[in-house]
DOVEX-796959 format. One record per residue (C-alpha): residue in one letter; x, y, z. Coordinates in steps of 0.5 Angstrom, whole numbers. Layout:
! DOVEX-796959
PT  residu      x      y      z
PT       A      X      Y      Z
...
! end
This chain:
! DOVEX-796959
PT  residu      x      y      z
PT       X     22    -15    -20
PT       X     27    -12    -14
PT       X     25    -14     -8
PT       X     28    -10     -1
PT       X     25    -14      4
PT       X     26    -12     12
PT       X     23    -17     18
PT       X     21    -14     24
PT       X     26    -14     28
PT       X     30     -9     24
PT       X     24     -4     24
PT       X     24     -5     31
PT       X     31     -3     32
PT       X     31      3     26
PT       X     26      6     30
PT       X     29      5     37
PT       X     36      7     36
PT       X     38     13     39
PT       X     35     18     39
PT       X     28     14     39
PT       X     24     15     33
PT       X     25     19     27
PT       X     25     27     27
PT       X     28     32     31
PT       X     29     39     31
PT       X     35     43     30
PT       X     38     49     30
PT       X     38     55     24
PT       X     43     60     27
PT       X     49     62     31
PT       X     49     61     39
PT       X     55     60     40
PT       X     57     67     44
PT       X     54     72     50
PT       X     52     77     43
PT       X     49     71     40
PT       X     44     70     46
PT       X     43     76     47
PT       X     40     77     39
PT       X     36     71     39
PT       X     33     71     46
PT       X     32     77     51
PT       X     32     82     49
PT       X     33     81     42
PT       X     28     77     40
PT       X     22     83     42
PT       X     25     87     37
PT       X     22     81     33
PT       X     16     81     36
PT       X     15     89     35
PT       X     16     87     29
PT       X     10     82     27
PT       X      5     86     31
PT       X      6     91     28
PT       X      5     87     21
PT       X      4     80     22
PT       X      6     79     14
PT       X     13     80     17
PT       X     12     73     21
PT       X     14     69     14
PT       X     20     74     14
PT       X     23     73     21
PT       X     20     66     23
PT       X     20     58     20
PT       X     12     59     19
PT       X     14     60     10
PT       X     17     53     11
PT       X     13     49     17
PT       X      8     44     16
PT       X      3     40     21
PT       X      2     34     20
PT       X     -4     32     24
PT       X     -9     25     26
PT       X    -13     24     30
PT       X    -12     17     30
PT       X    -18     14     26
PT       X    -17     11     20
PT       X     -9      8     21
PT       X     -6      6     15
PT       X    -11     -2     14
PT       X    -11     -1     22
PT       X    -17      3     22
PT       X    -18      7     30
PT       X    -13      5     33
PT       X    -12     13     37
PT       X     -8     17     37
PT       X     -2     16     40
PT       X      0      9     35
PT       X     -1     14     29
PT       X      5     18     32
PT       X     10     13     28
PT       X      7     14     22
PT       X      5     22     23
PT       X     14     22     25
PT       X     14     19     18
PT       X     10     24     14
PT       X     15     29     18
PT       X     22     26     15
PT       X     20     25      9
PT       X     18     32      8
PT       X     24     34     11
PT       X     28     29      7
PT       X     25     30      0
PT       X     23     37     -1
PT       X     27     41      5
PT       X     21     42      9
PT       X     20     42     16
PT       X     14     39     19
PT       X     12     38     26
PT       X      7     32     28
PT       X      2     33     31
PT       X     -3     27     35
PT       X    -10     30     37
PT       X    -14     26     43
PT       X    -21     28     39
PT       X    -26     25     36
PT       X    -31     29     34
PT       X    -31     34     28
PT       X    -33     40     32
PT       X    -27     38     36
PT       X    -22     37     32
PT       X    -23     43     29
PT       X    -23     48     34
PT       X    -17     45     37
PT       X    -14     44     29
PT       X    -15     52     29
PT       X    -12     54     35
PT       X     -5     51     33
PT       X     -6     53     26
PT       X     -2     61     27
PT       X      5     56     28
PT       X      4     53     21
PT       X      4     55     15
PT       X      1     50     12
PT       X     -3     43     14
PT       X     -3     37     12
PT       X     -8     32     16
PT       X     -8     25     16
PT       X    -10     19     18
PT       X    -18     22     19
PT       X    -23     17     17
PT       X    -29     18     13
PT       X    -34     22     13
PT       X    -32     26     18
PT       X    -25     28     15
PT       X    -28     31      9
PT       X    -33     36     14
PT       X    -26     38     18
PT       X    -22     39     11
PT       X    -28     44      8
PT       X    -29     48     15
PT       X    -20     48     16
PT       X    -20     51      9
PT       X    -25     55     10
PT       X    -22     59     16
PT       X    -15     59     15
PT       X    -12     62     10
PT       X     -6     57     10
PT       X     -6     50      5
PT       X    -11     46      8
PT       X    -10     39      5
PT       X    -12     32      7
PT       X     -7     27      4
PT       X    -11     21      4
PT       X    -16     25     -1
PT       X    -12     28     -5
PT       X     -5     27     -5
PT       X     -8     19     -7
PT       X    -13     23    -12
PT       X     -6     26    -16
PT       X     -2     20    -16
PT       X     -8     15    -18
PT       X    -11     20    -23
PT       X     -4     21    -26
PT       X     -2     13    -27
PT       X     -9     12    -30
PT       X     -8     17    -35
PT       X     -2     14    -37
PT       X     -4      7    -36
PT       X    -11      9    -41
PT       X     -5     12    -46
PT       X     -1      6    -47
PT       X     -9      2    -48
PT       X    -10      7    -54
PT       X    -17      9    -49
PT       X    -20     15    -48
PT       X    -21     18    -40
PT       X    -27     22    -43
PT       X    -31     14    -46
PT       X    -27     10    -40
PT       X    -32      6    -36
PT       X    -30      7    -29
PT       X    -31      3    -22
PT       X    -29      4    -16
PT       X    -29     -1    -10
PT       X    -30      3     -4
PT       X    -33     10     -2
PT       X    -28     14      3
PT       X    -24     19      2
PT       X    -19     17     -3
PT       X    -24     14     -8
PT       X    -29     20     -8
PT       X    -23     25     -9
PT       X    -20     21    -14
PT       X    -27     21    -17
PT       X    -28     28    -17
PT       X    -21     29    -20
PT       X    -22     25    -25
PT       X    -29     29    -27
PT       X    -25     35    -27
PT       X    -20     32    -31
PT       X    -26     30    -37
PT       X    -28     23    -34
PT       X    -35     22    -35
PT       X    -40     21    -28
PT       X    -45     18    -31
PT       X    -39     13    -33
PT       X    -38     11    -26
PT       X    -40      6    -21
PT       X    -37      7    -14
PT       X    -39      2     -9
PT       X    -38      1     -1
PT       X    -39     -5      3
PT       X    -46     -5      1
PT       X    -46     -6     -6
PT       X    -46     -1    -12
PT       X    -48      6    -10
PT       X    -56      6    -12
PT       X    -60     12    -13
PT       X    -66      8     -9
PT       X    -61      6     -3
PT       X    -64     10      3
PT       X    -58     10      6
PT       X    -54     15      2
PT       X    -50     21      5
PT       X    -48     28      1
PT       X    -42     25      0
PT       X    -44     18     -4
PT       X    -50     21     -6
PT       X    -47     25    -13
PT       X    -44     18    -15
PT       X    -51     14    -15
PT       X    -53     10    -21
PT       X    -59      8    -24
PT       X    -56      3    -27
PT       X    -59     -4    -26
PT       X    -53     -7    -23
PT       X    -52     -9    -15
PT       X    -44    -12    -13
PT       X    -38    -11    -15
PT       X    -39    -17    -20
PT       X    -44    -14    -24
PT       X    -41     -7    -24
PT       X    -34     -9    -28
PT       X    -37    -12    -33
PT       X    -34     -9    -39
PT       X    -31     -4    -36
PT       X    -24     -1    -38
PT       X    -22      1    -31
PT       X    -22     -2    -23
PT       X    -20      3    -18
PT       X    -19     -1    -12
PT       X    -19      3     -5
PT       X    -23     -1      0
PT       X    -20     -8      4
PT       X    -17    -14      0
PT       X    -19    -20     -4
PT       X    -26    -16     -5
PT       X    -24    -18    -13
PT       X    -26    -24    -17
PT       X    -22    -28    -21
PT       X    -29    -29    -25
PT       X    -30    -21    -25
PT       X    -25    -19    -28
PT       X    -25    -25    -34
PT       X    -32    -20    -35
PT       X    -28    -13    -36
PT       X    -26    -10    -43
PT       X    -20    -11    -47
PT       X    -13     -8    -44
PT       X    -16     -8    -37
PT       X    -13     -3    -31
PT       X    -14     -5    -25
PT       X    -11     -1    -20
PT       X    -11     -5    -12
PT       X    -10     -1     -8
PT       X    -11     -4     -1
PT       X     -5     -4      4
PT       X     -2     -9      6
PT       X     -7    -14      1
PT       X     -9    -11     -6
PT       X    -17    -12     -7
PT       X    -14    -18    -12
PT       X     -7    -21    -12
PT       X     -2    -19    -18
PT       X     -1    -26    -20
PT       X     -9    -27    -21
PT       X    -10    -21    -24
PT       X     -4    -23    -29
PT       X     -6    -30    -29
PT       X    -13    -29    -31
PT       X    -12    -23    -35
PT       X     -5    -23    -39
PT       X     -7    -16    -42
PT       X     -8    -13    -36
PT       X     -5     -7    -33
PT       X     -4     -7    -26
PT       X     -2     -4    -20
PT       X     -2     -4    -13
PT       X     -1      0     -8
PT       X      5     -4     -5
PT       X     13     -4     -7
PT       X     15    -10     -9
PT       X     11    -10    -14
PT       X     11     -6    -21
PT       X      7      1    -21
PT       X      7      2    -14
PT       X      2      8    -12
PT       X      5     13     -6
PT       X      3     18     -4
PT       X     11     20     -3
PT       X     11     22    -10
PT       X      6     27     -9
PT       X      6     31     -3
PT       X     13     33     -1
PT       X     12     37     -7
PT       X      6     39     -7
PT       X      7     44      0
PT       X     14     46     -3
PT       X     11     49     -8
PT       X      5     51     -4
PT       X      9     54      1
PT       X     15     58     -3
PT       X      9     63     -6
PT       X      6     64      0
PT       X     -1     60     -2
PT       X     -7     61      1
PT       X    -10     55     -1
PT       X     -8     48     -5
PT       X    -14     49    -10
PT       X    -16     45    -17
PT       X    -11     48    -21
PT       X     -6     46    -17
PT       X     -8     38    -15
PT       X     -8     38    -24
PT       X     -2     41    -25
PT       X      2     35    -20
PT       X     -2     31    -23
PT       X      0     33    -31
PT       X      7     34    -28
PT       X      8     27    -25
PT       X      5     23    -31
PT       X     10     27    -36
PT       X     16     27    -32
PT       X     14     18    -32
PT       X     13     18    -39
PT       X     22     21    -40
PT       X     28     17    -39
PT       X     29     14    -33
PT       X     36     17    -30
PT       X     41     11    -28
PT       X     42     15    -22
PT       X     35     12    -20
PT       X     35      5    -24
PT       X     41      3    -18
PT       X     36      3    -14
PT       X     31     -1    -15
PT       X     35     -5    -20
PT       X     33     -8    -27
PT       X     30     -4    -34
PT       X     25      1    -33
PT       X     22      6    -38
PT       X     14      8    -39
PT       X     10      3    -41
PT       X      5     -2    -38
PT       X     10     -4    -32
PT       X     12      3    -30
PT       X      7      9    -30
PT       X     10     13    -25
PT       X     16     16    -23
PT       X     20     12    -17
PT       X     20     15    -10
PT       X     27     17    -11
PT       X     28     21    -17
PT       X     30     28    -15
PT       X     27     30    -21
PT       X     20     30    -17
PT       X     22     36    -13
PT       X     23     41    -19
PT       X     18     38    -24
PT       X     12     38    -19
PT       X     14     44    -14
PT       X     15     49    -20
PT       X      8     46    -23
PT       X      5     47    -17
PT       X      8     54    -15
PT       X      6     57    -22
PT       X     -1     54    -23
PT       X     -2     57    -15
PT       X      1     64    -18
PT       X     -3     63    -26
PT       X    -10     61    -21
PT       X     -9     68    -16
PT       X     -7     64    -10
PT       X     -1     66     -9
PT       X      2     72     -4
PT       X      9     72     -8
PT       X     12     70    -15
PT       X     17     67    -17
PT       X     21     70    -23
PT       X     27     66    -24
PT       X     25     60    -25
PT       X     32     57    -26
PT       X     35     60    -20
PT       X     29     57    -16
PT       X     30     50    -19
PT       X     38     50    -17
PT       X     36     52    -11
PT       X     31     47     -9
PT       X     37     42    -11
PT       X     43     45     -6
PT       X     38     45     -1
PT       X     36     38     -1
PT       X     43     37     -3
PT       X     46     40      4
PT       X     42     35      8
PT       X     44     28      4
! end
C-alpha cells in the first residue's frame, strides 16, 4: 500500500505560508482602465442592478450567484472533535472550499456561524442564502442538523445539502454495492448493522432503503446498544430503525451479519464479533482518525473480509471528496432547486460504475502499485478526473429527468469538455 505521510510541522507551515490559509478570491473581469471602473462600478454597475430588480432570474446571468456555494458550520460536530466552535472548524470549511474550487471550478465562500440553536442558525442560514446558489452545511451535530437542513430545504429554493449526511450516504452506499457485488449478495437480502445513529448513519440507511435494502434487515445501534422498540428514549429520528429483535450490543447484533457499517468512535468492534458475522463480511470502519475495528484485526480475524475505513493509508478509503464537488456542479449547472433522491442515486450509480472500468495510469502514479475493481478497491481515487464528468453529468440529467432543474443542458458532449477546460485552466 502507498502511504503519503505529512508530520505536523509541515501542516502548520502549509497553512501559514503567505497568504495565511487556503482560499481567496479573485478577479473575473477586466479592471485595468478608467471605462473599466466605470462599467464594473459606479455608474455601470446600477445598470445591473436595474436589471435584477426588474427580474431577479437575471442575478444568474449578471453575478457569480450560478457558480457559488456557502460552506456552513456552526462548529459542533468538527471532524472526531465534537464542539470545538466555530472558529476552529474554519480550517476545515476553507478546506471544503478549495477543494470545490480545485475539483469542480466551483466557488465556495466559508462561512463559521456563532449559534447554536436551531432557530437560530436557520434564521441566520436564510439571511445570507440570496448570495448563494447553493449550500453545503457542514460540521452540525445531530439531531439538530437534520431539522436546520429539512426547515433551509423547505424555504429556499436553492440546493440545501448536509454533507455529513448525505454525501457520506452516496460514497458508503456506492462502495457496499460494489463490495456486495464482488461477494455474489444481494442488497435486497444483505443483513445490515449500523454502529452509531447520527447523521451519517441514518442517511445511509435511508439511502440504502431507497435503493432496495430491507429495514427490517437493519440493526442501527447508538451509544446505548441496539435500537429497540421498548427504549424509552427513541426520538423521530432513531425510532424508524427500532427493532424488535432479541437482541441488545453490538456483539449480538453482527452475528450472521453480511454488512458492518461503522460511523460512530473507534475500537467499538471486537475481534470476537465479527468472528460471528457471515461468509465474505463487509466491514466498513469509518470513524476518523481510528476505524471502529483496525484493518489488521479485521484481516486477521477474517481473511475473507472486505474492509474499508474512512482513512488514505489504507485500501477502500471512503471521502466524501469523491462526491460532493460534483454533486453541486451538476446541481448549479441546470439551476436545481433542490439536490433531491433522484440525484443522490444517480451519484451513487455514477460512482460505483466509474470503480468498476480500468484504472487510467494517470491516476495510478499517484497512489503507486495496481489498482483495479475488486475487493481492495471499490471506489474511485479522489484524483481521477473522470468523477467531475461521471458524476456531474449524472446529477445534472436526473435534476433535469426528476423536474428540478431551471434549465437544460442539451449538448452533453460540449458540457463534458467544458468541464474539463475549466479545471484545466486552473491546474
Amino acid at each position: 500500500m502507498h502511504k503519503t505521510v505529512v508530520n505536523k510541522e509541515e501542516i502548520l507551515a502549509y497553512h501559514a505560508q503567505f497568504p495565511a490559509g487556503k482560499i481567496g478570491t479573485s478577479v473575473t473581469k477586466p479592471l485595468h482602465t478608467p471605462r473599466d471602473i466605470i462599467t464594473a462600478y459606479t455608474p455601470g454597475v446600477g445598470t445591473i442592478c436595474e436589471e435584477i430588480a426588474a427580474s431577479s432570474e437575471k442575478v444568474y446571468q449578471y453575478t457569480n450567484k450560478g457558480n457559488l456555494v456557502a460552506i456552513i458550520s456552526n462548529g459542533t460536530a468538527v471532524l472526531g472533535y465534537g464542539a470545538i466552535g466555530a472558529l476552529a472548524a474554519k480550517p476545515v470549511m476553507e478546506a471544503k472550499a478549495m477543494i470545490l474550487k480545485r475539483f469542480a471550478d466551483v466557488d465556495a465562500f466559508d462561512l463559521e456561524i456563532d449559534a447554536t440553536t436551531p432557530d437560530d442558525v436557520i434564521r441566520i442560514i436564510k439571511a445570507l442564502a440570496p448570495t448563494f446558489g447553493a449550500l453545503n452545511l457542514e460540521d452540525i451535530k445531530a439531531p439538530e442538523c437534520f431539522e436546520i437542513e429539512k426547515a433551509l430545504i423547505n424555504q429556499l429554493n436553492i440546493p440545501v445539502m448536509h454533507d455529513d449526511q448525505h454525501a457520506t450516504a452516496i460514497v458508503t452506499t456506492a462502495a457496499l454495492l460494489n463490495a456486495l457485488l464482488i461477494v455474489n449478495k444481494d442488497l435486497a437480502q444483505a443483513q445490515i448493522v449500523f454502529s452509531g445513529a447520527g447523521a451519517g448513519a441514518v442517511a445511509t440507511a435511508k439511502l440504502l432503503i431507497a435503493l432496495g435494502a430491507n429495514p427490517n434487515h437493519m440493526v442501527m445501534c447508538d451509544r446505548k446498544g441496539v435500537i429497540r422498540r421498548d427504549r424509552d428514549d427513541l426520538d423521530a429520528i432513531k425510532s424508524p430503525f427500532a427493532t424488535d429483535r432479541p437482541i441488545h450490543t453490538l456483539h449480538d447484533a453482527v452475528a450472521e451479519a453480511d454488512v458492518f457499517i461503522g460511523l460512530s468512535s473507534g475500537n467499538l468492534l471486537m475481534s470476537q464479533s465479527i468472528e460471528r458475522m457471515a461468509k465474505d463480511p463487509i466491514i466498513f470502519g469509518l470513524a476518523n482518525p481510528l476505524p471502529e475495528i483496525s484493518y489488521q484485526d479485521a484481516v486477521a480475524t477474517r481473511p475473507d473480509v472486505i474492509f474499508a475505513t474512512g482513512r488514505s493509508d489504507y485500501p477502500n478509503q471512503v471521502n466524501n471528496l469523491i462526491a460532493f464537488p460534483y454533486i453541486f456542479r451538476g446541481a448549479l449547472d441546470v439551476s436545481a432547486s433542490v439536490i433531491n433522491g433522484a440525484m443522490q442515486q444517480a451519484a451513487v450509480q455514477a460512482i460505483q460504475k466509474l470503480a468498476q472500468e480500468e484504472v487510467p495510469v494517470c491516476v495510478r502514479k499517484y497512489y503507486g502499485g495496481t489498482m483495479h475493481f475488486g475487493k481492495e478497491y471499490l471506489l474511485p481515487k479522489p484524483m481521477d478526473a473522470r468523477l467531475l464528468t461521471t458524476v456531474s453529468i449524472a446529477v445534472a440529467q436526473a435534476a433535469i429527468d426528476s423536474g428540478v432543474a431551471r434549465k437544460a443542458i442539451h449538448d452533453w458532449e460540449t458540457y463534458s469538455r467544458g468541464l474539463l477546460e475549466r479545471i484545466e485552466k486552473q491546474n
